[in-house]
C-alpha atoms as a printed R data frame, in Angstrom:
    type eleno elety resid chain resno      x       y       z
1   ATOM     1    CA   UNK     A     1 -7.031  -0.198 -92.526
2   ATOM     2    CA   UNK     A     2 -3.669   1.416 -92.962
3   ATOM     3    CA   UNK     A     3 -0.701   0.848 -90.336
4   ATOM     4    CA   UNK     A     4 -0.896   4.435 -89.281
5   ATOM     5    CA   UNK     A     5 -4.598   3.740 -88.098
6   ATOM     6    CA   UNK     A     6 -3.576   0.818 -86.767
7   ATOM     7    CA   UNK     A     7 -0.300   2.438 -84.593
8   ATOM     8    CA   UNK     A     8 -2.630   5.223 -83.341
9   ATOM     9    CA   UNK     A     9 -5.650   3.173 -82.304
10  ATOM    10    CA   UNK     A    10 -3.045   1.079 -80.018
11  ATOM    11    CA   UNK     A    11 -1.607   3.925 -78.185
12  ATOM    12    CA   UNK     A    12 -5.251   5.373 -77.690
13  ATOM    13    CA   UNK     A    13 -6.126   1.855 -75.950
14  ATOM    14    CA   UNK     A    14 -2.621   2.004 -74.234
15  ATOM    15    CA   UNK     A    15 -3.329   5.592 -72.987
16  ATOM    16    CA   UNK     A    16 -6.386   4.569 -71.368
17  ATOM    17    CA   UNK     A    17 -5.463   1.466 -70.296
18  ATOM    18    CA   UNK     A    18 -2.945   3.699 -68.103
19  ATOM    19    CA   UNK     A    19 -5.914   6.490 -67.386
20  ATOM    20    CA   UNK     A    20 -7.348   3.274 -65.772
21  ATOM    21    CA   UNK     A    21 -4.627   2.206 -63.805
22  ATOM    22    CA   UNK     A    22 -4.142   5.921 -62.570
23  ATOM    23    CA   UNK     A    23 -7.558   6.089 -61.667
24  ATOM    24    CA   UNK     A    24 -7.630   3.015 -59.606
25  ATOM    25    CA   UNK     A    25 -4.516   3.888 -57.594
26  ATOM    26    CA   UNK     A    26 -4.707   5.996 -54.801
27  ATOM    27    CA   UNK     A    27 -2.384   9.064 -54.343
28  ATOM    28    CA   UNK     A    28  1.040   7.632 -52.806
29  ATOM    29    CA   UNK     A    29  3.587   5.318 -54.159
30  ATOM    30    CA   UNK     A    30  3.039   2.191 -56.217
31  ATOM    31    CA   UNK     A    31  4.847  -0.699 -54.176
32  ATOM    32    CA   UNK     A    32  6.185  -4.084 -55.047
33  ATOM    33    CA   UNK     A    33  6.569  -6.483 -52.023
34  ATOM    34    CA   UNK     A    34  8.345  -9.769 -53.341
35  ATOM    35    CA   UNK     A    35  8.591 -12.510 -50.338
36  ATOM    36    CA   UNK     A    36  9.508 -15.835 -49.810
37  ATOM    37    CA   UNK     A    37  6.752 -18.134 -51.491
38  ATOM    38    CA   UNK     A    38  4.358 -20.411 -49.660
39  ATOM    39    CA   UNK     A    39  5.571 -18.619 -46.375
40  ATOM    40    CA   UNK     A    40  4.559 -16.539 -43.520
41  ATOM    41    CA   UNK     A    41  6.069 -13.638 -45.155
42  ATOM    42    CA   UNK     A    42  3.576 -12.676 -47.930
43  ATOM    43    CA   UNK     A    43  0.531 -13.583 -45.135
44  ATOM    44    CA   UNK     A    44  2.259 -11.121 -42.985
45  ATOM    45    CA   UNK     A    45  2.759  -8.102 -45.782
46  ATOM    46    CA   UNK     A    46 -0.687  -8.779 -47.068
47  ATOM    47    CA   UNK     A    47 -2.198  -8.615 -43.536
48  ATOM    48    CA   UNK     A    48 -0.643  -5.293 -42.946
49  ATOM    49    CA   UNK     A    49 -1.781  -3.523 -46.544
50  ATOM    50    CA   UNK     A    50 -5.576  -4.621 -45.018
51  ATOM    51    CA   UNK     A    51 -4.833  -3.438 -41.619
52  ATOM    52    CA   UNK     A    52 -3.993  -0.063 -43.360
53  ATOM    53    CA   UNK     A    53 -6.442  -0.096 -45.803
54  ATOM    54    CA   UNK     A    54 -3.973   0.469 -48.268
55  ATOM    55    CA   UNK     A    55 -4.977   0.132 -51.783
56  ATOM    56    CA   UNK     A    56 -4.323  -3.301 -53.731
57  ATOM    57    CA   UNK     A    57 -3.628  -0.954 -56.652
58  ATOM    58    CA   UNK     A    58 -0.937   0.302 -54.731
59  ATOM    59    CA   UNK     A    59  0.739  -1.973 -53.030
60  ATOM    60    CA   UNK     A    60  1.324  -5.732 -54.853
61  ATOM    61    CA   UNK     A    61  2.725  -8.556 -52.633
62  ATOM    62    CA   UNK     A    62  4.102 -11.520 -54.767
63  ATOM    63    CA   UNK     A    63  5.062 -14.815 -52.656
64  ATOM    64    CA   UNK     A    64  4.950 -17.379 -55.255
65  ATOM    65    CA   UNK     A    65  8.307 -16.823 -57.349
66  ATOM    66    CA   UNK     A    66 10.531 -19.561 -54.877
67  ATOM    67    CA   UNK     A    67 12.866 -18.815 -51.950
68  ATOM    68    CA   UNK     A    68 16.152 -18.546 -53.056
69  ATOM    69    CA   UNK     A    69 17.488 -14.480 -53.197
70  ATOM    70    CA   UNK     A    70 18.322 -14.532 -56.614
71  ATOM    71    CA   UNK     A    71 14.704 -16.214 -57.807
72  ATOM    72    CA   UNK     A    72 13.557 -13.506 -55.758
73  ATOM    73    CA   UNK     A    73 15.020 -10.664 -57.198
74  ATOM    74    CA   UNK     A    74 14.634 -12.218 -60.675
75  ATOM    75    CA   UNK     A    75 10.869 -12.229 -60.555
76  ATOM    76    CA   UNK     A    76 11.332  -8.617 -59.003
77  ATOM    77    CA   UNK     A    77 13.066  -7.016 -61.722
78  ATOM    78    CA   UNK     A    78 10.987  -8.634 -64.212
79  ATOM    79    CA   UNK     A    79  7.314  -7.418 -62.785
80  ATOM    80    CA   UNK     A    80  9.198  -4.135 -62.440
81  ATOM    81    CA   UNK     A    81 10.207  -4.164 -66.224
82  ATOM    82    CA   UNK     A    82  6.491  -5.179 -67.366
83  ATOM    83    CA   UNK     A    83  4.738  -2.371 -65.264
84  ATOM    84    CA   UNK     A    84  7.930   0.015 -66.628
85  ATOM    85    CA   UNK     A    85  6.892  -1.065 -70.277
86  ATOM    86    CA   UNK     A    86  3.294  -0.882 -70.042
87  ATOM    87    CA   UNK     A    87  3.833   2.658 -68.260
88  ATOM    88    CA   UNK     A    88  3.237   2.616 -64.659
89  ATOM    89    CA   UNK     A    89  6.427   1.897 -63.579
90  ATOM    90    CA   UNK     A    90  6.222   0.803 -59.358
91  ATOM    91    CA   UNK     A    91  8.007   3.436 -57.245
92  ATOM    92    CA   UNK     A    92 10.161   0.949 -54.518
93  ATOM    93    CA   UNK     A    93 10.734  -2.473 -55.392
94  ATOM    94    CA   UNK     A    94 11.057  -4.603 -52.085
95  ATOM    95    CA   UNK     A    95 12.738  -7.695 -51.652
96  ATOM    96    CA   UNK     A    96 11.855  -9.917 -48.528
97  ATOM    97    CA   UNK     A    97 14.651 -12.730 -47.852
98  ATOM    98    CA   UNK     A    98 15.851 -14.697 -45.465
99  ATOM    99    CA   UNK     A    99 19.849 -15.230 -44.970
100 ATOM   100    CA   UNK     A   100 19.603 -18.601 -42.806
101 ATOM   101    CA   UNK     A   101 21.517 -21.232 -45.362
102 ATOM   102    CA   UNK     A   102 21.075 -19.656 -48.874
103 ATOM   103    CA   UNK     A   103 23.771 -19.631 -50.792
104 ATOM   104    CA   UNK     A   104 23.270 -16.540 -53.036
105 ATOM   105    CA   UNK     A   105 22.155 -14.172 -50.297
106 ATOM   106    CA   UNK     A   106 25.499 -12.207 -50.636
107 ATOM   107    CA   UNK     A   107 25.241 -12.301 -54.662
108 ATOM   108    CA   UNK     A   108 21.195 -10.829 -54.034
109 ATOM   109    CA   UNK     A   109 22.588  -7.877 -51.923
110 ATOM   110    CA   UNK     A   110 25.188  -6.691 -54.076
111 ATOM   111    CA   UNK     A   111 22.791  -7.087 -57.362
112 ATOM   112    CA   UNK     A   112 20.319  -5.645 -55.514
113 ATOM   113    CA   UNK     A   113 22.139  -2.651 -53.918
114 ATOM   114    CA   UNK     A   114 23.106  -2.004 -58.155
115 ATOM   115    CA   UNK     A   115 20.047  -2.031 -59.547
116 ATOM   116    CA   UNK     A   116 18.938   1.032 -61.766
117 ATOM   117    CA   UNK     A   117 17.001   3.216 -61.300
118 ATOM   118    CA   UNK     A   118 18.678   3.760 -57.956
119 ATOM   119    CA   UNK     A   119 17.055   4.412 -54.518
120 ATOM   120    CA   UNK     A   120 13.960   2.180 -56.252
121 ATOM   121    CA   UNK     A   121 14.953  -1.439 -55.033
122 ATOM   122    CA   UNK     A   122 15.541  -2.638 -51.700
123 ATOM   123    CA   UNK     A   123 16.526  -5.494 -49.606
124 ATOM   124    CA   UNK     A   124 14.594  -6.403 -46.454
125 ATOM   125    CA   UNK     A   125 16.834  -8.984 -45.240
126 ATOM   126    CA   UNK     A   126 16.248 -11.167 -41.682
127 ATOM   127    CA   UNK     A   127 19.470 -12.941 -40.516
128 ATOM   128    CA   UNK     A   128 18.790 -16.046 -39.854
129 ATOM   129    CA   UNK     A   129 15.248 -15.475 -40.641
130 ATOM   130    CA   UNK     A   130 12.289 -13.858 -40.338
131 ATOM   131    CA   UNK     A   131 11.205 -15.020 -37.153
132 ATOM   132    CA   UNK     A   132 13.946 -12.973 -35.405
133 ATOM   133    CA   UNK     A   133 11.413 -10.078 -36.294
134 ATOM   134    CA   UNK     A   134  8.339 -11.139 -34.246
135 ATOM   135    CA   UNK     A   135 10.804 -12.160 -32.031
136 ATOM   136    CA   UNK     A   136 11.243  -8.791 -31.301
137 ATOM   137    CA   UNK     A   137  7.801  -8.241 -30.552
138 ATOM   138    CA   UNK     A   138  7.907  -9.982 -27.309
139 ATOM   139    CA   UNK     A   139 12.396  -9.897 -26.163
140 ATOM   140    CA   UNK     A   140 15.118  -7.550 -27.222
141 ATOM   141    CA   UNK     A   141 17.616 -10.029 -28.052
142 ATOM   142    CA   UNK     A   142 21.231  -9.960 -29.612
143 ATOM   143    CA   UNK     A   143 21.788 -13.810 -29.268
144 ATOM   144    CA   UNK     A   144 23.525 -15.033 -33.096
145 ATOM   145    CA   UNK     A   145 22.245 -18.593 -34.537
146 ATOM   146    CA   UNK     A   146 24.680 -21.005 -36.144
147 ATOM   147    CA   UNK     A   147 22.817 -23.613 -37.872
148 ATOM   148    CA   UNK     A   148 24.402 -27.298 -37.723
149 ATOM   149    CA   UNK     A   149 23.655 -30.445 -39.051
150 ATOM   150    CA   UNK     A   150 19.699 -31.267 -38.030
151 ATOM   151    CA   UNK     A   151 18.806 -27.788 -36.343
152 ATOM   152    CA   UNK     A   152 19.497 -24.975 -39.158
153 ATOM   153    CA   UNK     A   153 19.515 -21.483 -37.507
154 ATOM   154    CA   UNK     A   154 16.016 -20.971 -38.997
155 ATOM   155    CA   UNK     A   155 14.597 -23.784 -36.984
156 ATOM   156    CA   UNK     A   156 16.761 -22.502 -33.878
157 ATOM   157    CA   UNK     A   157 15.269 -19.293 -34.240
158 ATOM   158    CA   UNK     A   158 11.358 -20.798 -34.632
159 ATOM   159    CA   UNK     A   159 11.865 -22.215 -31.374
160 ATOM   160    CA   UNK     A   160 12.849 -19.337 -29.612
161 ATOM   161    CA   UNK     A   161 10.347 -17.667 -30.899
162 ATOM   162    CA   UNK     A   162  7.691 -20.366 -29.708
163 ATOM   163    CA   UNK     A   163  8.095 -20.123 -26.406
164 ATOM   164    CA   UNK     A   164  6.805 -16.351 -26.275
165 ATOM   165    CA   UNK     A   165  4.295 -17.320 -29.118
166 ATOM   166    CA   UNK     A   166  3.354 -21.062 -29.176
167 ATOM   167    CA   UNK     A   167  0.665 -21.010 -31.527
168 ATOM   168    CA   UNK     A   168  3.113 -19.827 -34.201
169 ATOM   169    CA   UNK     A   169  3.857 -22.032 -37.465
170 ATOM   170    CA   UNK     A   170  5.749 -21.258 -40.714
171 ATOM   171    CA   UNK     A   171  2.719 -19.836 -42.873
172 ATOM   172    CA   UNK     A   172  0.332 -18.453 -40.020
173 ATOM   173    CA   UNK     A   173 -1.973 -16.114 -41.201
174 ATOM   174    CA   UNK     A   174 -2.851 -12.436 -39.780
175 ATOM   175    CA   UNK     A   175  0.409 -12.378 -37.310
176 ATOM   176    CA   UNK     A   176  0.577  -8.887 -38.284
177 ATOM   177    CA   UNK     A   177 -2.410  -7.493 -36.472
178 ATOM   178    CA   UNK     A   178 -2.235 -10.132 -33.612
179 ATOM   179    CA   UNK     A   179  0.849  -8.677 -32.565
180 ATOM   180    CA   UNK     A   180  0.043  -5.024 -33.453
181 ATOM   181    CA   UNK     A   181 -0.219  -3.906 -29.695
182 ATOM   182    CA   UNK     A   182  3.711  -4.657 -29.833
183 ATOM   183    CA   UNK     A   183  4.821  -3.193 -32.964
184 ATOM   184    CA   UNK     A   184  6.344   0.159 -31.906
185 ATOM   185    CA   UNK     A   185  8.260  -2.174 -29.404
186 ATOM   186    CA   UNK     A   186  9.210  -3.940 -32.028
187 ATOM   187    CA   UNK     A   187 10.378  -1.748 -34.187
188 ATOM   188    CA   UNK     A   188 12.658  -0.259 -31.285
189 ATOM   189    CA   UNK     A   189 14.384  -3.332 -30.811
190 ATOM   190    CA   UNK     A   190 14.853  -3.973 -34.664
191 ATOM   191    CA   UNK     A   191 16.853  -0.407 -34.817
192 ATOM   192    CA   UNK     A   192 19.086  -1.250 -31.633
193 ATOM   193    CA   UNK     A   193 19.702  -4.465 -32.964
194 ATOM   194    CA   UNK     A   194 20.999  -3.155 -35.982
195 ATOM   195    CA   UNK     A   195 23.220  -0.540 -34.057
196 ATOM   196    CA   UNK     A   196 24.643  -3.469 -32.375
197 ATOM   197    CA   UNK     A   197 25.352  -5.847 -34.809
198 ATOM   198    CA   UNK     A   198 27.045  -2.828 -36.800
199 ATOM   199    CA   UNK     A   199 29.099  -2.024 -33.991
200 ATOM   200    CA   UNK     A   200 29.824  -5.596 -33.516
201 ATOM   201    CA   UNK     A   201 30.791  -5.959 -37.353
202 ATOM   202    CA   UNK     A   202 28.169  -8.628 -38.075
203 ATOM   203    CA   UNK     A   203 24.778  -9.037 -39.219
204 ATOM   204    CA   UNK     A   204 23.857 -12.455 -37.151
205 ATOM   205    CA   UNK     A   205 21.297 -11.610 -35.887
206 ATOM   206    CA   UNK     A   206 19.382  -8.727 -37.643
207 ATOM   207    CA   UNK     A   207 16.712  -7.898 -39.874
208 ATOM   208    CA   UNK     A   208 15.243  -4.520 -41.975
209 ATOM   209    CA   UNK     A   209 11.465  -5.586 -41.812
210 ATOM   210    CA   UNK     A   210 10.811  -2.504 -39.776
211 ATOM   211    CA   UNK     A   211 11.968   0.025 -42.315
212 ATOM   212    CA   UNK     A   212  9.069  -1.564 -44.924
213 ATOM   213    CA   UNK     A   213  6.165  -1.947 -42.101
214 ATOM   214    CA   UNK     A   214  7.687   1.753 -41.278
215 ATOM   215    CA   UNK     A   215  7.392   2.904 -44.832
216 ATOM   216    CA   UNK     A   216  3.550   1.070 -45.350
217 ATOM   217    CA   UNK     A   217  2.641   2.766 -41.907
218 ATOM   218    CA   UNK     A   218  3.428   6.022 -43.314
219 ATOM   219    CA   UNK     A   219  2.975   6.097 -47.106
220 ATOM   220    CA   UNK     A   220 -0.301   7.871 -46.943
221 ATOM   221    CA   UNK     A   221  1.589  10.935 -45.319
């Protein structure tokens, strides 16, 4: 068989290789979630993409690729560069990352904010952690957290958060639909939180989970 044969009996596989992908999506965007591993994070993202009934052909949530920023981002850019070369490139890219004590958080954001094709990646930062989002669900609050030696800022902010939700552990399942009777609430206190801390000049504490559970909410408009 000649190479020619060869070359166009590939790209007839490729073509409906992608025909299958496009016929198993549904018609909105093609999301990458990339979270924390081993966390409550992906457990939370995956729970709302059910509560949705968004399609898994859509949306993707990876939480196995570590927890520092830049492994984050690293595994990011490189499922967004295989679904790029096999054609079916995702739409948004979303990073989920805590800033609590990582020392490349600043180095993710800037990488992040410079990533091509731009408006197509995007941080969804929680200072100190995640937990200052359900948080939210229950107390407005503007209180920072300093970690110090023995209590980091994450645990700090775990604790808080325990005494409106006691059952709650790092890697809980389906938080996102047992709090869904306080989301809007939520999502309220995330954006004056963030007006704050701006006018305040500071980011401790804040977080951007809101504009991603915003953006899932929505997509199918």
């Amino acid at each position: 068989m000649g190479t020619d044969d060869l070359f166009h009996k590939r790209k007839a596989r490729s073509r409906k290789e992608l025909q299958r992908r496009a016929a198993r999506r549904a018609p909105y965007d093609k999301i990458l979630i990339v979270c924390e591993g081993e966390k409550t994070e992906p457990h939370y993202f995956t729970d709302a993409r059910n509560y949705y009934s968004l399609n898994t052909a859509n949306i993707e949530v990876c939480g196995d690729c570590g927890s520092d920023p830049s492994s984050i981002l690293r595994y990011a850019k490189q499922r967004y560069r295989e679904e790029k070369d096999a054609g079916d490139a995702f739409d948004r890219v979303y990073c989920v990352f805590d800033k609590d004590a990582h020392h490349h958080y600043d180095r993710a954001l800037k990488e992040i904010a410079s990533q091509k094709p731009h408006n197509c990646f995007f941080a969804i930062t929680s200072v100190p952690c995640f937990e200052y989002w359900l948080l939210l669900h229950y107390d407005y609050s503007t209180k920072p957290y300093v970690g110090f030696p023995g209590n980091s800022a994450g645990n700090q902010m775990v604790a808080e958060l325990q005494k409106f939700f006691p059952e709650y552990q790092k890697g809980r399942g389906a938080v996102f639909t047992e709090l869904i009777g306080q989301l809007d609430f939520a999502i309220n206190n995330a954006k004056r939180a963030l007006q704050a801390a701006e006018t305040a000049h500071t980011d401790n504490p804040t977080t951007r989970v809101h504009e991603l559970i915003a953006f899932m909410r929505d997509i199918k408009k």
